[in-house]
C-alpha positions as CSV (number, residue, x, y, z in Angstrom):
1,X,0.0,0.0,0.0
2,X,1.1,3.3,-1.3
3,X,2.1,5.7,1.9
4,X,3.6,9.0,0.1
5,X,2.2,12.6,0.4
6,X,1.5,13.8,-2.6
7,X,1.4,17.6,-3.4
8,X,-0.3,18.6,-7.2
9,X,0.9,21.6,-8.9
10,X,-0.1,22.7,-11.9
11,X,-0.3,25.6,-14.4
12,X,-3.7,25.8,-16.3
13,X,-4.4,28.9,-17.8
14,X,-7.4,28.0,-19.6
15,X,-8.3,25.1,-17.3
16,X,-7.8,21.9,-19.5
17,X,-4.5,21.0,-18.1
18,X,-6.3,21.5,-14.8
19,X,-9.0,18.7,-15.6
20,X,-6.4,17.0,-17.2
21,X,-4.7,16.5,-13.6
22,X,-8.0,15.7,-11.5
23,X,-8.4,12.8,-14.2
24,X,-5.1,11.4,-13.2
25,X,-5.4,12.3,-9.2
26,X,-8.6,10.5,-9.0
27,X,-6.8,7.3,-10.2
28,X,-3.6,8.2,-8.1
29,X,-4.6,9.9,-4.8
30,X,-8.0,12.5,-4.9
31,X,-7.0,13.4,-1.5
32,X,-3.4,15.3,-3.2
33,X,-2.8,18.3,-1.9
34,X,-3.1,21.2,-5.2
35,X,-0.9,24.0,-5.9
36,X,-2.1,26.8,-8.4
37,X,1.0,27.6,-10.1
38,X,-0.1,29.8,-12.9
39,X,-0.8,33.4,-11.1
40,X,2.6,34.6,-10.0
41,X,2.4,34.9,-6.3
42,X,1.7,31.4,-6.1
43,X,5.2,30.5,-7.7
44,X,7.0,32.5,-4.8
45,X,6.2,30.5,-2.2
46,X,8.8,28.0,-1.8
47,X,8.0,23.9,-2.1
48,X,10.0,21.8,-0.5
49,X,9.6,18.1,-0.8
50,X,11.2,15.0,1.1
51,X,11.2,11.3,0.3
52,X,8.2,10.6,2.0
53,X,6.6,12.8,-0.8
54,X,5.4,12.3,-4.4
55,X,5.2,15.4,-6.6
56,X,2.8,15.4,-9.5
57,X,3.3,18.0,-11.3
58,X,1.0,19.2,-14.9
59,X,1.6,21.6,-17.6
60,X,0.0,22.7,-20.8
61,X,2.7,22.6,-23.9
62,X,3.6,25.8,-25.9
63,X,5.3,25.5,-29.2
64,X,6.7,22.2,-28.1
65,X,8.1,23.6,-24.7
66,X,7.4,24.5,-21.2
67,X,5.7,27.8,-21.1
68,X,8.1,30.7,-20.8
69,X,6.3,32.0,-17.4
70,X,9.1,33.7,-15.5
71,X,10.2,31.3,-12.6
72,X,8.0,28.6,-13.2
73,X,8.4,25.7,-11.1
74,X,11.6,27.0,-9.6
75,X,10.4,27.2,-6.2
76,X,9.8,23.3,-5.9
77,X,12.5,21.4,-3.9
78,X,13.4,18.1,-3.5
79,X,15.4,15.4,-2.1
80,X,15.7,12.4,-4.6
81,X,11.5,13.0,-4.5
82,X,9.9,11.1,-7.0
83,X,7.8,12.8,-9.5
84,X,5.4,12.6,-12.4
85,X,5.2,14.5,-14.9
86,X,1.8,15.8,-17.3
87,X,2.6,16.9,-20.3
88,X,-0.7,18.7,-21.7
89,X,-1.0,19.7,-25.3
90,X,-3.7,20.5,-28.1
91,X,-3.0,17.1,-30.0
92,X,-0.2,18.8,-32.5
93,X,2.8,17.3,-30.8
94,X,4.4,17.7,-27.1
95,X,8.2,17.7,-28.7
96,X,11.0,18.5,-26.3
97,X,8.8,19.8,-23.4
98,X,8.5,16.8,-21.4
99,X,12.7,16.4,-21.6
100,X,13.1,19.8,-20.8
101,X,10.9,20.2,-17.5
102,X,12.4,16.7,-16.3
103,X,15.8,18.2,-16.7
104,X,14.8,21.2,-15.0
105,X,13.2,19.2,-11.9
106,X,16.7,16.8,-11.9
107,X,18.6,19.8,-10.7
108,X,15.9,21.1,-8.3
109,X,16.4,17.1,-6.4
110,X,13.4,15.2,-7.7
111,X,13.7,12.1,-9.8
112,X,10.9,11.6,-12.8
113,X,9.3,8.3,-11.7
114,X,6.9,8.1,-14.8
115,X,5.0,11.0,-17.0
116,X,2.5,11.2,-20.0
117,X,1.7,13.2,-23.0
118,X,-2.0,14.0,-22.5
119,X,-4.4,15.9,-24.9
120,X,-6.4,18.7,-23.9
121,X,-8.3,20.7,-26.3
122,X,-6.3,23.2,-27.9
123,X,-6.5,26.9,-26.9
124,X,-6.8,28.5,-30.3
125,X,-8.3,25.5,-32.1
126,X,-10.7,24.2,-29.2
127,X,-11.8,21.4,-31.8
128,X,-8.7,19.9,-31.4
129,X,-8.5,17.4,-28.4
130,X,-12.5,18.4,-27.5
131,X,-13.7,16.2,-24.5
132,X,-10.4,14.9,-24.1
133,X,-9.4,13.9,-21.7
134,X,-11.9,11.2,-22.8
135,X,-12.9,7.5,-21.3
136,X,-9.7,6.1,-23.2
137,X,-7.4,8.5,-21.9
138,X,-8.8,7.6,-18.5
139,X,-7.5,4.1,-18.7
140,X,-4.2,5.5,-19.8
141,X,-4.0,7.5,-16.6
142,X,-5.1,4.7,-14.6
143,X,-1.8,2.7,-16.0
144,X,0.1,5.4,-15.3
145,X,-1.0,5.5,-11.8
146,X,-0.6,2.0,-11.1
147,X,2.9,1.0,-13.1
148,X,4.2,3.8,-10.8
149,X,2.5,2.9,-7.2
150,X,3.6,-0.4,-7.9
151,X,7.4,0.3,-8.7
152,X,7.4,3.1,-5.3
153,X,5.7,0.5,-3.4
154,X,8.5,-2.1,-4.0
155,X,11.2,1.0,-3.5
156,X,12.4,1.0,-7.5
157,X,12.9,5.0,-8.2
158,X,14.5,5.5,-11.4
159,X,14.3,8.3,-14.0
160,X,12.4,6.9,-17.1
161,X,13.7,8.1,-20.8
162,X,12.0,10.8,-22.2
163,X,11.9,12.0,-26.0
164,X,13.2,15.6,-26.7
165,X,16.2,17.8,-26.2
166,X,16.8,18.8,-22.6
167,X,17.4,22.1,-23.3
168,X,16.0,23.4,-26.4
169,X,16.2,26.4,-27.9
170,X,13.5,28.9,-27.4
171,X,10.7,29.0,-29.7
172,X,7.9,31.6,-28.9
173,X,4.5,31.0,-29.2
174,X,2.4,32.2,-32.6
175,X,1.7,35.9,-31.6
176,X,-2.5,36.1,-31.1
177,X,-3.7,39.7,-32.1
178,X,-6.0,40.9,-29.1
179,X,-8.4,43.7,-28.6
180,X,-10.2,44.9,-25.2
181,X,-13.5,45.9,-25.4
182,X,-13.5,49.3,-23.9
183,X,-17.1,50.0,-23.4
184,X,-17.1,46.5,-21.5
185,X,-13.7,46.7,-19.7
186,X,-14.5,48.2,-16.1
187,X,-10.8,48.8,-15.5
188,X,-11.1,46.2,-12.4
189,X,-7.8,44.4,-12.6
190,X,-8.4,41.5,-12.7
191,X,-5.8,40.6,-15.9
192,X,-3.2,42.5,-14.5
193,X,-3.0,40.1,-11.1
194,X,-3.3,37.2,-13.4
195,X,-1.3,37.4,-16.4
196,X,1.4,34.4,-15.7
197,X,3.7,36.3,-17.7
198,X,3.1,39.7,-15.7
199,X,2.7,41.2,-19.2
200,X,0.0,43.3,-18.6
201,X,0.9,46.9,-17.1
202,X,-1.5,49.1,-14.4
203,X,-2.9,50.9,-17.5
204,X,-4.0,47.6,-18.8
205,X,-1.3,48.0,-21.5
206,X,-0.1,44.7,-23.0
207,X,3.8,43.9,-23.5
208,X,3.8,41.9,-26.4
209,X,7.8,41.0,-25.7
210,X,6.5,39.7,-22.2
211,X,3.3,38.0,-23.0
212,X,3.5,34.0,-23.6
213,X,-0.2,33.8,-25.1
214,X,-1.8,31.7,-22.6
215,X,-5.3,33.5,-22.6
216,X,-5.4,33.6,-19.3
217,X,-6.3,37.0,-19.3
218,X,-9.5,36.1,-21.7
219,X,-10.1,33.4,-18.9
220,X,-10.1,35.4,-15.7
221,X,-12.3,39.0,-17.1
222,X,-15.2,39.1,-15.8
223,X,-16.4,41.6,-18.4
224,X,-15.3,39.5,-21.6
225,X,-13.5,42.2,-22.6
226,X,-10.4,40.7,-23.9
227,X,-11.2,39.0,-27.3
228,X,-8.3,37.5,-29.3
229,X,-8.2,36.5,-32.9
230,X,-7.3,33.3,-33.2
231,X,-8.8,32.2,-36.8
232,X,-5.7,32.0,-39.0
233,X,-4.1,29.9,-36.2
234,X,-6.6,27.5,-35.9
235,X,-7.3,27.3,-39.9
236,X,-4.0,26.1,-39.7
237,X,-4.2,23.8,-36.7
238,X,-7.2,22.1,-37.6
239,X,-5.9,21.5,-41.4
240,X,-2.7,19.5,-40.4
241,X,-3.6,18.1,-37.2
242,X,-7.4,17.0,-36.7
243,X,-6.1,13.7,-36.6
244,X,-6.7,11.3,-33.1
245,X,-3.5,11.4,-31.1
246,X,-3.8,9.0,-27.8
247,X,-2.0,9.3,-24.8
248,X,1.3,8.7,-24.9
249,X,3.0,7.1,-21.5
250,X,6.6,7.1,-20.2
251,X,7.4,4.1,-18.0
């Protein structure tokens, strides 16, 4: 029987890396403690994890890499902690992000105990990946979940192999012209605190050098105001990839 404490953190912008994680935490412990990584005061608080713990940690996939948030993840700790990994992406391809966020969490003291590749629908082509994850991707999880109790149960903790270059070079997002509504923006705030990227300015200005195109900021206004055009993208997106991936698991 399985006797770690496991602490969840994730960054979900748009919420589908979020449900993405609940799917796997119902298989692997419901009872996980959650982090909210993706407003920025959350990743100053300091995470430290022992060997009694299990981190699980899920992010969304931009342009084949972790998202450029400033100091994301850098404030979890560990000490030769296990960890798995959720890779989240929009069914195009998850490249050399899982790689690069294992190599990351190496040198921060965890050890990656297992991970997937899991679709979510896409945030500029929603009909890519919609309803995922889906009852097949459930099973996958469910693997996942118990290929990896079992080996922690019977003390094995070993880094798996993951695809990708560890450290890639870094390849920005697609830019996504937006506009804000001014006769429905009430000036409130509310993007400004959450912006992951602290792109967004006190006079709701938006740094386009700064912002990683996460729509958060569409997310979190309670007016609607923020309204992003993402046609071309997703002409493109839905062209070339509307083809079924499945989850893809790393054991």
């Amino acid at each position: 029987m399985m006797d770690f404490h496991t602490t969840a953190v994730f960054f979900s912008p748009t919420g589908g890396t979020r449900r993405a994680l609940e799917c796997f935490l119902n298989q692997w412990d419901p009872q996980a403690v959650r982090v909210d990584a993706t407003c920025p005061p959350a990743r100053l608080e300091p995470v430290s994890l022992g060997v009694g713990d299990v981190l699980v940690l899920a992010f969304p996939v931009y342009a084949g890499r972790v998202p450029a948030a400033p100091g994301l993840f850098e404030n979890l700790h560990g000490e030769n902690t296990p960890c798995i990994l959720l890779a989240c992406y929009g069914n195009r391809h998850y490249d050399d992000a899982l790689a690069q966020l294992a190599f990351q969490l190496e040198g921060q003291g965890f050890v990656c105990a297992g991970a997937a590749a899991c679709i979510t629908p896409h945030t500029f082509a929603p009909d890519l990946g919609a309803g995922r994850p889906d009852a097949l991707d459930t099973e996958a999880l469910a693997r996942l979940a118990e290929t990896v109790r079992g080996r922690l149960n019977a003390g094995q903790v070993h880094s798996v192999q993951l695809p990708g270059e560890k450290t890639p070079a870094p390849k920005p997002a697609k830019p996504v012209p937006k506009t804000r509504d001014e006769n429905k923006c009430n000036r409130c705030g509310a993007c400004v605190r959450a912006c992951p990227a602290q792109a967004i300015g006190p006079d709701l200005h938006v740094d386009e050098c700064k912002c990683i195109h996460c729509m958060h900021c569409v997310a979190v206004c309670p007016a609607g105001a923020i309204q992003c055009d993402t046609s071309a993208l997703e002409a493109y997106l839905t062209e070339h990839f509307s083809s079924r991936r499945e989850v893809e698991l790393f054991l």
